[in-house]
C-alpha positions in Angstrom: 26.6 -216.6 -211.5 28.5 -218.7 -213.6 28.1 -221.6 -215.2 30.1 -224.8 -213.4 29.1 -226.7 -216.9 31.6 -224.7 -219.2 34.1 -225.1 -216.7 33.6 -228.9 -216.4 35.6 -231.0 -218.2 39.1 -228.7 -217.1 37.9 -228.8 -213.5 37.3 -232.5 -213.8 40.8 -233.2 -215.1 42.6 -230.9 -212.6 40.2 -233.2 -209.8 41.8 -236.4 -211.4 45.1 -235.3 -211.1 45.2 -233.1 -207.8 43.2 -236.0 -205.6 45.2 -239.0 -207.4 47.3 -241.5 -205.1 50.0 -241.9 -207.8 51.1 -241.7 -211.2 48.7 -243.2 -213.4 47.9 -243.8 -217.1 44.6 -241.4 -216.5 46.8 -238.9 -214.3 49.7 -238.7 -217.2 46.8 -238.3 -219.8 45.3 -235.5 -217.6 48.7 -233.9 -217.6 49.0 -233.4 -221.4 45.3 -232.5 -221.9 45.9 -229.8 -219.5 49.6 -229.1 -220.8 48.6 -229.0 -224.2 45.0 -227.2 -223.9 46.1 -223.8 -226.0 46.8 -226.4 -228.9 44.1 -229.0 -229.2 42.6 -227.3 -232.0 45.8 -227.7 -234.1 46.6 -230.9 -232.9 45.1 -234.4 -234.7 44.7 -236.8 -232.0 47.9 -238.9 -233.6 49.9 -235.8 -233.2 48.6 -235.6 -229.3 49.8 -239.1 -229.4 53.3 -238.6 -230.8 53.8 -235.4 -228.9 53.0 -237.1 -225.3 54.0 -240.7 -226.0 50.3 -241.8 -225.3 49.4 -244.2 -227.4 45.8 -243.2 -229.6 43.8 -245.8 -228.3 44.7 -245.2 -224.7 44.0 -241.5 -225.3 39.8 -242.2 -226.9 39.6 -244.6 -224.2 40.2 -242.0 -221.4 38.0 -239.6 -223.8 35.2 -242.2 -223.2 35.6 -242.4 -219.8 35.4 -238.9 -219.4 31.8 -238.9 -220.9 32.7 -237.4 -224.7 32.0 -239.5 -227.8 35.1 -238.7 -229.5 38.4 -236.4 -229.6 36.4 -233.2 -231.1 33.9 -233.4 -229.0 36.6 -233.7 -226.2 38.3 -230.5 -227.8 35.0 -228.8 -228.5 34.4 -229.3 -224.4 38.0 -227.7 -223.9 37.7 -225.0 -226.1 34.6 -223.9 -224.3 36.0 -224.3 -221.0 39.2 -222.3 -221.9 36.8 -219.1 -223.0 34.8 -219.5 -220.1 38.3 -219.3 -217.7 39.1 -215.8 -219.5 35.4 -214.6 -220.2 34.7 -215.4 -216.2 38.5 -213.5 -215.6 36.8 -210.4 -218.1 33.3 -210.7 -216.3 35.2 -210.1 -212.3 37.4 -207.1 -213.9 34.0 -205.7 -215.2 32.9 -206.5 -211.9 35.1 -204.7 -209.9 34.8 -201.1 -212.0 33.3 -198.9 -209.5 33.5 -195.1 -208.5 37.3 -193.7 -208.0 36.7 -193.3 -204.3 35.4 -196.9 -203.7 38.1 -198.5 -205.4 41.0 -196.5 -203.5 39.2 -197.0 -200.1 38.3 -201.0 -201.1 42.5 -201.4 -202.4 43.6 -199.4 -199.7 41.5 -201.7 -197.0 42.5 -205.1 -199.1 46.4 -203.5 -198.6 46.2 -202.9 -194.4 44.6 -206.7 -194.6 47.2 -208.2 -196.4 49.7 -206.8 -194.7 48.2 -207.8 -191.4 47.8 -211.1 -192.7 51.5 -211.5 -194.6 53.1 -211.4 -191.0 55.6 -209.1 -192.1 56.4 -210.4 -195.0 59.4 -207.9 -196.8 58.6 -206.9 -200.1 61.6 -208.0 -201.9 60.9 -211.3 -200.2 57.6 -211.1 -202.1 59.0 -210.0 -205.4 61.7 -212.7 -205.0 58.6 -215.5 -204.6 57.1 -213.8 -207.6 59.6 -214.0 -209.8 60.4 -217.4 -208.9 56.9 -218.4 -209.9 57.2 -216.6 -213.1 60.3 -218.7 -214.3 58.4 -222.2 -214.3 55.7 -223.7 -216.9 55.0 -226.5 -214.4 53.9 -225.6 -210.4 53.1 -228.4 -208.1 51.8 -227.5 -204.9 52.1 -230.1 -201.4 50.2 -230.0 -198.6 46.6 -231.6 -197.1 44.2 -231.8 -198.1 43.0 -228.2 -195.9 46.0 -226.7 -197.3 45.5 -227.3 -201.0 42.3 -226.3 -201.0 43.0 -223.1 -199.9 45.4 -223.4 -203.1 42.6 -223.9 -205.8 41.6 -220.5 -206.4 45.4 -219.6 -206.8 45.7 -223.1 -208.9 43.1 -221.3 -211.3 44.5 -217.9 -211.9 47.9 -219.6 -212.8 46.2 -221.8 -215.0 44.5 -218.6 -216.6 47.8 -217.2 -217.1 49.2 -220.3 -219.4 50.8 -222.4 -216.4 50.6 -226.1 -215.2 50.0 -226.6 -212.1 48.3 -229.3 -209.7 47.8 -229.5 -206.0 49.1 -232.6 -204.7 47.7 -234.0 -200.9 48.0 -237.1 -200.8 51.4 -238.4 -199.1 51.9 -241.5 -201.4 51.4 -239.5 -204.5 53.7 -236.7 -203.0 56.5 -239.0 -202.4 56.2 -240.2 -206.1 56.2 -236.6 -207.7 59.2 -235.8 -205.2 61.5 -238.8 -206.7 61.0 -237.4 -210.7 61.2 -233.8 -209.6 63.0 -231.9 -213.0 64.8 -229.0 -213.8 61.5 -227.4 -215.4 59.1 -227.9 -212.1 58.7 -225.9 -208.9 57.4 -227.7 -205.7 55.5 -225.6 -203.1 54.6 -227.0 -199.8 52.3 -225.1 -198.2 51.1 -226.3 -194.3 48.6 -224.2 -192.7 48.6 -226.8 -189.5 52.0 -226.3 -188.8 53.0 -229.8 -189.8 55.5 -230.8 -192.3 55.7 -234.1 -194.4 58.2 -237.1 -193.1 
C-alpha cells in the first residue's frame, strides 16, 4: 500500500487547481509549481519568480499556506513526491510480472473488455487521439464533476509522463479557461451523462 503522504503536497496542488472556481493568484502559483516540478532543484526561488512572473513574496506566502516553512522545504516535499509518482509507476510494473500464460490470458481478457467497452472505436481513430495527445505540454480536461473524476487516474499517468494537465468541473472556471485557450493547450470535454456545457 502506498503511502498518500509522499504523494501529498503534488496531489494537493493538482486539488487546488482542478476544484477551483476561477483563475486565481493560488491556482496560477499551482500551475507553475506543477509546470516547473522537474526543475525546482535548479531553480532559486527568484529565478521561479522571474520565470513565472510571480512575485517572491507572493510565492513564500502560498509556501506557507500550504503548510512548509520555506521554499526547500517546499522543494524537498516535491522532490519526494515526484520519486514516489515513478517508484509507485516501478512498484505496479513489478507488480504485474506474472507467469507467461497469466499475462497473455489477463491482456488478452483486458483486450475483449476494451473493445466491448470502446463501442467500436477504429483504431486509427485511437492512434489519431493518441497522437494528438502526444503533441501538447498542457491538457485540460472539462466535464462534472462525475466525469473528471473518472479522469484522475488518467490525469496521473500524464503527469508521470512530463505533462500538465488539470481537470476542470466547475462551469465558471470552464468558461474562464475557454476565453485564454492557446496555441500550446488541448481541451477535452469528456460527459459521461450525456450532457454537454451551454
Amino acid at each position: 500500500m502506498r503511502d498518500m503522504d509522499n504523494f501529498r503536497v503534488l496531489y494537493d496542488l493538482l486539488v487546488l487547481v482542478n476544484k477551483s472556481r476561477k483563475e486565481t493568484n493560488d491556482t496560477i502559483i499551482a500551475k507553475a509549481f506543477i509546470e516547473n516540478r522537474y526543475d525546482l532543484d535548479n531553480l532559486s526561488l527568484d529565478q521561479l519568480s522571474q520565470k513565472c512572473y510571480i512575485s517572491q513574496s507572493a510565492l513564500s506566502r502560498f509556501i506557507k499556506k500550504m503548510g512548509y516553512k520555506n521554499y526547500n522545504e517546499f522543494k524537498e516535499s516535491m522532490h519526494v513526491a515526484m520519486y514516489a509518482v515513478n517508484n509507485d509507476h516501478e512498484v505496479i510494473s513489478k507488480e504485474k510480472q506474472k507467469k507467461v500464460e497469466e499475462i497473455r490470458d489477463e491482456v488478452h481478457d483486458e483486450i475483449i473488455q476494451a473493445m466491448e467497452n470502446m463501442n467500436d472505436i477504429d483504431l486509427d481513430h485511437l492512434q489519431r487521439v493518441i497522437q494528438t495527445i502526444n503533441q501538447y505540454q498542457n491538457i485540460i480536461f472539462l466535464g462534472s464533476e462525475l466525469s473528471m473524476a473518472m479522469t484522475h487516474l488518467l490525469q496521473m499517468a500524464l503527469i508521470n509522463k512530463g505533462k500538465n494537465v488539470y481537470t476542470i468541473y466547475e462551469l465558471g472556471y470552464q468558461k474562464e479557461i475557454l476565453s485564454k485557450i492557446n496555441h500550446d493547450t488541448l481541451i477535452i470535454c469528456i460527459s459521461l451523462e450525456e450532457r454537454w456545457f451551454k
